[in-house]
C-alpha positions in Angstrom: 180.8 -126.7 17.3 183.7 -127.0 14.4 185.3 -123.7 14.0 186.3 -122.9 10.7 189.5 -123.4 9.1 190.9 -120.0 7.0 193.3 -120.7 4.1 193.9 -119.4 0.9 192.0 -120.9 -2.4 194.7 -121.1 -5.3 193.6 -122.9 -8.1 196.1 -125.9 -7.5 194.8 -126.5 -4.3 191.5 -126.8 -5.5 193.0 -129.2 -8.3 194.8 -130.8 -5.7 191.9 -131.5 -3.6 189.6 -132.8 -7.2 193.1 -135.0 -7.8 192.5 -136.7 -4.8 189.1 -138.4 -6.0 186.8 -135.1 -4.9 184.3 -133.7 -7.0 184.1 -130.1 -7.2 180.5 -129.0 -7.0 181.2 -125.0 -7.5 184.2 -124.0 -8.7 186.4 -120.9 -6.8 183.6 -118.4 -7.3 183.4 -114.6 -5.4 181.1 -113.4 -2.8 181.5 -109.9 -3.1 183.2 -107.8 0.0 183.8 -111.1 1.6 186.4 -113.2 -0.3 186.0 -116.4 -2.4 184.2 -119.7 -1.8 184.1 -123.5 -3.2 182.6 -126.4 -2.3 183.4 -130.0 -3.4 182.2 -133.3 -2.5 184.9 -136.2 -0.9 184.9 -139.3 -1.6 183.0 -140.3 1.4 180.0 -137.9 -0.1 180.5 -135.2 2.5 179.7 -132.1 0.9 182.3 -129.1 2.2 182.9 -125.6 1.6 186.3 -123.7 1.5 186.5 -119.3 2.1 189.0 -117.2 1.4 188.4 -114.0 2.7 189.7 -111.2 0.8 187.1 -107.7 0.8 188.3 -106.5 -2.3 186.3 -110.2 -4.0 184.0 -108.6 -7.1 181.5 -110.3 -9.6 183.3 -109.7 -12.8 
């Protein structure tokens, strides 16, 4: 099984990655005591999600 890959999620990466030809199907978004998420779509159509974790994450 894959094991997941941890990085951080600043906004130019995620512009980076919709530069490329990706679409962005949910923006950098929080998940509350766990970090932030997104997922985008590549150009292939496979659908992947990206975490940062980061406990202090709140829904403002």
């Amino acid at each position: 099984m894959p094991r997941p890959v941890h990085f951080e999620l600043p906004v130019a990466a995620i512009a980076s990655v919709e530069g490329a030809g990706a679409t962005i199907v949910y923006p950098k978004r929080p998940i509350p005591g766990v970090g932030f998420s997104a997922y985008f779509t590549d150009t292939e159509g496979n659908r992947m999600g990206l975490l940062e974790t980061d406990e202090s994450a709140v829904i403002e």
